[in-house]
PyMOL Python script that loads the backbone (N, CA, C, O; Angstrom):
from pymol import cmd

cmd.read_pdbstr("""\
ATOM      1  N   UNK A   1      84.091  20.988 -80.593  1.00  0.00           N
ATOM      2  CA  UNK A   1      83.653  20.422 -81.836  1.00  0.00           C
ATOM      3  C   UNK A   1      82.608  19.321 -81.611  1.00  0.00           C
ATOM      4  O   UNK A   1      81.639  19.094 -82.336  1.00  0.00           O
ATOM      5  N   UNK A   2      82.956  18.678 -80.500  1.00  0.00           N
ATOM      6  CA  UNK A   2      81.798  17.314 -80.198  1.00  0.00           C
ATOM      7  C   UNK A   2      80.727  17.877 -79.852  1.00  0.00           C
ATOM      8  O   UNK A   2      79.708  17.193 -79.941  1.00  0.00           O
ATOM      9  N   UNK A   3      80.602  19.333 -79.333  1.00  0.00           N
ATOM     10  CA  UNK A   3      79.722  19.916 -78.644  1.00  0.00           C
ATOM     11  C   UNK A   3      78.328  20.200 -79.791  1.00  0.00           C
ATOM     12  O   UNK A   3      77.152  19.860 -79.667  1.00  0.00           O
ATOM     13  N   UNK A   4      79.147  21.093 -81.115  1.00  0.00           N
ATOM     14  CA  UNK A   4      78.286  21.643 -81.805  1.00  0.00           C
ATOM     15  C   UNK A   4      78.059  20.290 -82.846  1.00  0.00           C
ATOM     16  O   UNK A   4      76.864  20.331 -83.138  1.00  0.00           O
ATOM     17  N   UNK A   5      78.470  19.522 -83.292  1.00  0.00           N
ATOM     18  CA  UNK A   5      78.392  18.364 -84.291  1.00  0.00           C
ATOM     19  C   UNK A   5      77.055  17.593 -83.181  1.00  0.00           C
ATOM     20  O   UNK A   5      75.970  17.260 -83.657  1.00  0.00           O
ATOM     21  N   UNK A   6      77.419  17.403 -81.607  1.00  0.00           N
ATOM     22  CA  UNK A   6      76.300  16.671 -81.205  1.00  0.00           C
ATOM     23  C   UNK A   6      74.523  17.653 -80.683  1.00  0.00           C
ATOM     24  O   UNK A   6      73.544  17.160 -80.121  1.00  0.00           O
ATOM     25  N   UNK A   7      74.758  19.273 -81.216  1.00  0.00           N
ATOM     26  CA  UNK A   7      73.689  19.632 -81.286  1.00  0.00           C
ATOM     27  C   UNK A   7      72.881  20.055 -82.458  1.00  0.00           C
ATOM     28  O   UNK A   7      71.708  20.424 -82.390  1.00  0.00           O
ATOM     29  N   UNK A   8      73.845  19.945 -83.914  1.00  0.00           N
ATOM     30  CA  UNK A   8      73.619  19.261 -85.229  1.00  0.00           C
ATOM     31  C   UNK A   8      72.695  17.890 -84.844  1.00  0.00           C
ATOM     32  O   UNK A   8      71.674  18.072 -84.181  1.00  0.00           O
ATOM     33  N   UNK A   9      73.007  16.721 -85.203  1.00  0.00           N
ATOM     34  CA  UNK A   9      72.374  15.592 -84.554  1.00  0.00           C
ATOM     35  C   UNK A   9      71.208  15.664 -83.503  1.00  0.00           C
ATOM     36  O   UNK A   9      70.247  14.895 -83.530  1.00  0.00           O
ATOM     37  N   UNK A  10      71.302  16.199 -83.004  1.00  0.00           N
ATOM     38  CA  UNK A  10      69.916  16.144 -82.148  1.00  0.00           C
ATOM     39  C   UNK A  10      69.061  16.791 -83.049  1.00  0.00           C
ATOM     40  O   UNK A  10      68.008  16.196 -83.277  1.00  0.00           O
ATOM     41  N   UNK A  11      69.258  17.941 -83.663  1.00  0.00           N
ATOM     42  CA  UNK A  11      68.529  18.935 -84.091  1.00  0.00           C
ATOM     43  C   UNK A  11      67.220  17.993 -85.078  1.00  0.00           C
ATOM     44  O   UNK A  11      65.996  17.874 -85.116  1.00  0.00           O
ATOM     45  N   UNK A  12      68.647  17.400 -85.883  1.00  0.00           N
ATOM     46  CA  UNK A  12      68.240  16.136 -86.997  1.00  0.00           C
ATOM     47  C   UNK A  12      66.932  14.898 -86.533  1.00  0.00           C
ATOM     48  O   UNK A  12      65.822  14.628 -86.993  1.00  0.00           O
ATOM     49  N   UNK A  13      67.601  14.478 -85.617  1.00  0.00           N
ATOM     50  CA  UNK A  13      66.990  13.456 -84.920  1.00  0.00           C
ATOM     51  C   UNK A  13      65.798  14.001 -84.161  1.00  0.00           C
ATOM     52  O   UNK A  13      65.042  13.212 -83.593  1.00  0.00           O
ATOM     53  N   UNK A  14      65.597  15.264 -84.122  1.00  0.00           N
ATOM     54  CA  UNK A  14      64.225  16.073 -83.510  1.00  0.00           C
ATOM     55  C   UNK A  14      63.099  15.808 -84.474  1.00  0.00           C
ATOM     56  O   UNK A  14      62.030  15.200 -84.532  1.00  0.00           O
ATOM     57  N   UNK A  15      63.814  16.509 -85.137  1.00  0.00           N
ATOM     58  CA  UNK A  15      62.432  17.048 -86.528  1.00  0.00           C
ATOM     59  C   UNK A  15      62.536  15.578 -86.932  1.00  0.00           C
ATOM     60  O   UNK A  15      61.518  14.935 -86.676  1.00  0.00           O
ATOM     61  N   UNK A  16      63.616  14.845 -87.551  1.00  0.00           N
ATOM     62  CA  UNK A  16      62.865  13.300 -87.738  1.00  0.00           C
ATOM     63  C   UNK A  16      61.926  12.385 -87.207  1.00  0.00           C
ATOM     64  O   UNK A  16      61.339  11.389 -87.630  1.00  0.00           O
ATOM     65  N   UNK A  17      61.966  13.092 -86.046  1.00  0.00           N
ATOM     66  CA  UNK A  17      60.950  12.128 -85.072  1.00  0.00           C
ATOM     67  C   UNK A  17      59.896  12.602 -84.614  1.00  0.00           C
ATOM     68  O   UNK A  17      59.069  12.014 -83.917  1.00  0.00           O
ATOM     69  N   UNK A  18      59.871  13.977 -85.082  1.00  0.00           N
ATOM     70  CA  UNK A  18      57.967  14.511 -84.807  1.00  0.00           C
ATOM     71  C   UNK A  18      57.457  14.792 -86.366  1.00  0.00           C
ATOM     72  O   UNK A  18      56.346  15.249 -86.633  1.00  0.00           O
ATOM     73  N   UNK A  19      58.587  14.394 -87.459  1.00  0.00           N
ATOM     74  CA  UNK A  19      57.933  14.271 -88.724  1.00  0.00           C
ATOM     75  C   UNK A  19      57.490  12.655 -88.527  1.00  0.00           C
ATOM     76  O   UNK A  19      56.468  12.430 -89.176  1.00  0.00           O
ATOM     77  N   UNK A  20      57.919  11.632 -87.902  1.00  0.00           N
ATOM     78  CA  UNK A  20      57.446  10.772 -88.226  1.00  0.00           C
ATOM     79  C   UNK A  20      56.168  10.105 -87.427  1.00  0.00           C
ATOM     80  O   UNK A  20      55.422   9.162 -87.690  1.00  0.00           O
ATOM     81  N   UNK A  21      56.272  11.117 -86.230  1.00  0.00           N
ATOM     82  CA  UNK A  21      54.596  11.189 -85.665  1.00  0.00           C
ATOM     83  C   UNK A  21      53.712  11.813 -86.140  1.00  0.00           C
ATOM     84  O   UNK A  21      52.610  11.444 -85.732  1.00  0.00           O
ATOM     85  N   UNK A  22      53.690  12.912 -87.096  1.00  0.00           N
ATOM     86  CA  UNK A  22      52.899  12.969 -87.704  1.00  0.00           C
ATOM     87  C   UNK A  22      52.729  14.862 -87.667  1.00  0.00           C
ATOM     88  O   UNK A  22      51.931  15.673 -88.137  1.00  0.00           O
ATOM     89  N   UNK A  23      54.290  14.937 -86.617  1.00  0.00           N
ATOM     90  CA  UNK A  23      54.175  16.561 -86.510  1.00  0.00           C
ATOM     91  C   UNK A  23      53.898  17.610 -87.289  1.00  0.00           C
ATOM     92  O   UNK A  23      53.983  17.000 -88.355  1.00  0.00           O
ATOM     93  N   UNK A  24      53.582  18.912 -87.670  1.00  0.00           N
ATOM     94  CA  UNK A  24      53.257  20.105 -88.323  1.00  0.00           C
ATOM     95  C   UNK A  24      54.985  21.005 -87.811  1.00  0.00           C
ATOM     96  O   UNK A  24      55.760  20.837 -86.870  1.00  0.00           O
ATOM     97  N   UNK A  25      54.965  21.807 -88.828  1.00  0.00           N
ATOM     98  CA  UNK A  25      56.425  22.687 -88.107  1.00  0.00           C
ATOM     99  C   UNK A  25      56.936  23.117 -87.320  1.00  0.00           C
ATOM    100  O   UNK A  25      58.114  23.458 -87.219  1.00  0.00           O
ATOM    101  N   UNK A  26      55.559  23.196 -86.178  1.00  0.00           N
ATOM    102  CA  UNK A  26      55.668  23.832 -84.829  1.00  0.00           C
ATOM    103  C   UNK A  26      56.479  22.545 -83.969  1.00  0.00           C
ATOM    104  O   UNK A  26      57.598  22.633 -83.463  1.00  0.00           O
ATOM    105  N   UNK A  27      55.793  21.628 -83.965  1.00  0.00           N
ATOM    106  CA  UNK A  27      55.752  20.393 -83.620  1.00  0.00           C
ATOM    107  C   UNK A  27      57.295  19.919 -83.733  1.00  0.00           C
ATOM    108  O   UNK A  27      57.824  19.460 -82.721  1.00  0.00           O
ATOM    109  N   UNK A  28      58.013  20.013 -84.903  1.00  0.00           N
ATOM    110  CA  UNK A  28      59.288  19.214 -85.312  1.00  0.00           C
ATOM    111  C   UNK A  28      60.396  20.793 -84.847  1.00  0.00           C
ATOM    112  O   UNK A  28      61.595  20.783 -84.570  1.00  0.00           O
ATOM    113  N   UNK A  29      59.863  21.473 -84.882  1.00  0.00           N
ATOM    114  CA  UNK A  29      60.851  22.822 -84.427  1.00  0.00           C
ATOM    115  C   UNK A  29      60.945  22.752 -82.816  1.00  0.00           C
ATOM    116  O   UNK A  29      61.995  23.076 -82.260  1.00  0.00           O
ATOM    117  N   UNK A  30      59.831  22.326 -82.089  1.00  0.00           N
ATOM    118  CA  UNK A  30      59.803  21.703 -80.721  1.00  0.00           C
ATOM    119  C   UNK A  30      60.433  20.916 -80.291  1.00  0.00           C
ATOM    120  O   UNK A  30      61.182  21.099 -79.331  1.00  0.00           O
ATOM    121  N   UNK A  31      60.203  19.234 -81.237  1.00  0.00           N
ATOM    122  CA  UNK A  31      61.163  18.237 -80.849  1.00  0.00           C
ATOM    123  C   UNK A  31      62.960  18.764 -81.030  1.00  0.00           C
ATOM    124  O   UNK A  31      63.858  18.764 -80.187  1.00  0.00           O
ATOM    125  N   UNK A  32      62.972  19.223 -82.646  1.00  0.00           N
ATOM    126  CA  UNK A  32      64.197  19.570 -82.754  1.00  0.00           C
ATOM    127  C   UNK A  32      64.844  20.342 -81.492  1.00  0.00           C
ATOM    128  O   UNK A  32      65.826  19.824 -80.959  1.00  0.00           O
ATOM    129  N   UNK A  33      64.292  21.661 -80.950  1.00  0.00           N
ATOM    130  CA  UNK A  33      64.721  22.075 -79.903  1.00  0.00           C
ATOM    131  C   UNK A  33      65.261  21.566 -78.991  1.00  0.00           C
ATOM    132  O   UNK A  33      66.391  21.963 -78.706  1.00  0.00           O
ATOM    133  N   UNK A  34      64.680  20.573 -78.261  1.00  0.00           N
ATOM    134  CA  UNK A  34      64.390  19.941 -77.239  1.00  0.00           C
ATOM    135  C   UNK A  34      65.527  18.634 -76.862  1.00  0.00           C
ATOM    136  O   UNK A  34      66.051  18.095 -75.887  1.00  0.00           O
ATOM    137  N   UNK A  35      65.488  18.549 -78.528  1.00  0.00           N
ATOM    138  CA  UNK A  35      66.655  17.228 -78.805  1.00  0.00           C
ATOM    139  C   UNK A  35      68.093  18.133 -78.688  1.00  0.00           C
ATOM    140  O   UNK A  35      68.985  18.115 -77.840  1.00  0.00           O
ATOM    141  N   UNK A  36      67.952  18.740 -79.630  1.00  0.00           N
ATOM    142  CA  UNK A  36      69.525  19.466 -79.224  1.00  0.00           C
ATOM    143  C   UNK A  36      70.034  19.893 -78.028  1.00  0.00           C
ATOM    144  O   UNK A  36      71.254  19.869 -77.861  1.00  0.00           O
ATOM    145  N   UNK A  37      69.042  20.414 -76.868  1.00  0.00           N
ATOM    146  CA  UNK A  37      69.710  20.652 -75.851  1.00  0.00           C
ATOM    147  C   UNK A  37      69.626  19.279 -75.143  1.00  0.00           C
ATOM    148  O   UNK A  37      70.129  19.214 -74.021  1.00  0.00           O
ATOM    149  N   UNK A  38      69.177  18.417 -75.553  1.00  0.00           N
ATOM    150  CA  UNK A  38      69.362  17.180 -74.397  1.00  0.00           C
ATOM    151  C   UNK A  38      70.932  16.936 -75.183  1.00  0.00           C
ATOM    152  O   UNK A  38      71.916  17.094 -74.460  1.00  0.00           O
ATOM    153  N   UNK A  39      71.167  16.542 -76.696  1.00  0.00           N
ATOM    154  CA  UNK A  39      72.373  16.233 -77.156  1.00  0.00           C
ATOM    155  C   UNK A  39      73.529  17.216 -76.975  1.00  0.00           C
ATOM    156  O   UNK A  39      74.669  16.850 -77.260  1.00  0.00           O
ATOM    157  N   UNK A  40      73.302  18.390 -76.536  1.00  0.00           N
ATOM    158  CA  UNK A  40      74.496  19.523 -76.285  1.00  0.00           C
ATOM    159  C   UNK A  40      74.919  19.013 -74.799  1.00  0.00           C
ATOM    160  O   UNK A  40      76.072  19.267 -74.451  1.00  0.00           O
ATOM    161  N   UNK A  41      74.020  18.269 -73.844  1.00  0.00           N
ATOM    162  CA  UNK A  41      74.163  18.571 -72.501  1.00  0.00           C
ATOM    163  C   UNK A  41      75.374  17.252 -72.657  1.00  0.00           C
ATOM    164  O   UNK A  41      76.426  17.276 -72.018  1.00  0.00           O
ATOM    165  N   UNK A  42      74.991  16.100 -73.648  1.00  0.00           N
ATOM    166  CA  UNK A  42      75.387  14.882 -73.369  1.00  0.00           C
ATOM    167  C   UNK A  42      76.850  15.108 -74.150  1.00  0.00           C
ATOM    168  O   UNK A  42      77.839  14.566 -73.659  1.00  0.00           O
ATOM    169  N   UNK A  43      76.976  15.849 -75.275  1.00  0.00           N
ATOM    170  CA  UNK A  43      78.429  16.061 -76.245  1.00  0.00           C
ATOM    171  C   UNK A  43      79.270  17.080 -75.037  1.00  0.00           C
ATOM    172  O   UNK A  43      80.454  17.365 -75.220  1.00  0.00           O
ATOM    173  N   UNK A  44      78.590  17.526 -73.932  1.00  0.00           N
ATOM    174  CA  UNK A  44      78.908  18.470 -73.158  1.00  0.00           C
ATOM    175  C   UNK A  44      79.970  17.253 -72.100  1.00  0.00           C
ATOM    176  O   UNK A  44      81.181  17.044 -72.020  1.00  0.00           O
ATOM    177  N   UNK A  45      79.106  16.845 -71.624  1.00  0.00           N
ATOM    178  CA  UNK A  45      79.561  15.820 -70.637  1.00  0.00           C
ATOM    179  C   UNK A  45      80.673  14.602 -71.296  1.00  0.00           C
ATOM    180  O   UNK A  45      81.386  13.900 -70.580  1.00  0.00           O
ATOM    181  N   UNK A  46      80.640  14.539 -72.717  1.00  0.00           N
ATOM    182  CA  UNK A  46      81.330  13.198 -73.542  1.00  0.00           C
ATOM    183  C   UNK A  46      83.020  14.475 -73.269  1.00  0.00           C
ATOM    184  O   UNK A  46      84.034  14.263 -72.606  1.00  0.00           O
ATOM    185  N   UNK A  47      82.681  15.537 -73.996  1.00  0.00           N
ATOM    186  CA  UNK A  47      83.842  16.415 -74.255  1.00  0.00           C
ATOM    187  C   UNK A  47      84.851  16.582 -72.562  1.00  0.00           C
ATOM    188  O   UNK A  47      86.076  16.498 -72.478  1.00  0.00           O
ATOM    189  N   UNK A  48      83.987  16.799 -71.532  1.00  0.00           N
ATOM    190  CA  UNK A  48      84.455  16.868 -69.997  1.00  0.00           C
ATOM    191  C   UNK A  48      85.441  15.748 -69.837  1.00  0.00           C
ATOM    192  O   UNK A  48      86.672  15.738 -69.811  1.00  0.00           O
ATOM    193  N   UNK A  49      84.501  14.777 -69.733  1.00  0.00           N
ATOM    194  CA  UNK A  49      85.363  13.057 -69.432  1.00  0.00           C
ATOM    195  C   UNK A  49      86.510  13.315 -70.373  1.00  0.00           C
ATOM    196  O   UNK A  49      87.584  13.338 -69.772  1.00  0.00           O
ATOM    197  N   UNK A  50      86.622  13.564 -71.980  1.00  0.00           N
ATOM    198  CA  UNK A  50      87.846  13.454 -72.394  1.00  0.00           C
ATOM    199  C   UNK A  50      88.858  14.135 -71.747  1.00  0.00           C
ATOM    200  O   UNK A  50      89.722  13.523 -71.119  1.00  0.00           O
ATOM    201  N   UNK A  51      88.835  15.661 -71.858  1.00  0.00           N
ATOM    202  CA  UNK A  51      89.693  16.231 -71.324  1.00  0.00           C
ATOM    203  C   UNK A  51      90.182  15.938 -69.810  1.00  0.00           C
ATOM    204  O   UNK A  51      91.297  16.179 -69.348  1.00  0.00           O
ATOM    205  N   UNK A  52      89.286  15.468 -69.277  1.00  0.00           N
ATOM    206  CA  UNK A  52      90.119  14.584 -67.642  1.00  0.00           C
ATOM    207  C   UNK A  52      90.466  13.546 -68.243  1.00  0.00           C
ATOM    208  O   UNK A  52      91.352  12.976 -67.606  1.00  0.00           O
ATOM    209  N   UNK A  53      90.215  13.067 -69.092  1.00  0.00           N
ATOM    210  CA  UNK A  53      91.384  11.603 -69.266  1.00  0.00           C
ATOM    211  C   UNK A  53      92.537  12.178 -69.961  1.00  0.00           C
ATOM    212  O   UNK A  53      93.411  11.326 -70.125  1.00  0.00           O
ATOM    213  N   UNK A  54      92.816  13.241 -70.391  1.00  0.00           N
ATOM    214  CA  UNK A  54      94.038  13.885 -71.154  1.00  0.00           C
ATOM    215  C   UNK A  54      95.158  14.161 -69.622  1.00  0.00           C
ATOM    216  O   UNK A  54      96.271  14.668 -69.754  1.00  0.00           O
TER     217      UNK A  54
END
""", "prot")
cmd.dss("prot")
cmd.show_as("cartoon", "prot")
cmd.util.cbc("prot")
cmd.orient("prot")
C-alpha cells in the first residue's frame, strides 16, 4: 500500500514541477515518470525497513 500511494505522489509531484517550469505534456509526463519511479524505489525501501522491524 505504501508502495502504490508513494508512486501516486511522485506522479503528482512530477507533473507539478515541470508544470511549474514551464513544461508542455511531454515534459510533465517525463518528470511525472521519473518521479514515480524514484518515489516507488523509496516507498519500496520505507515498506522493507518496516517489515524487518516487525
Amino acid at each position: 500500500m505504501i508502495i502504490i500511494a508513494s508512486a501516486i505522489a511522485g506522479m503528482l509531484t512530477g507533473w507539478v514541477r515541470a508544470g511549474r517550469r514551464g513544461g508542455n505534456t511531454k515534459d510533465r509526463l517525463h518528470y511525472a515518470a521519473i518521479h514515480a519511479i524514484a518515489f516507488t524505489i523509496l516507498g519500496l525501501i520505507v515498506t522493507l525497513m518496516i517489515d524487518r522491524l516487525d
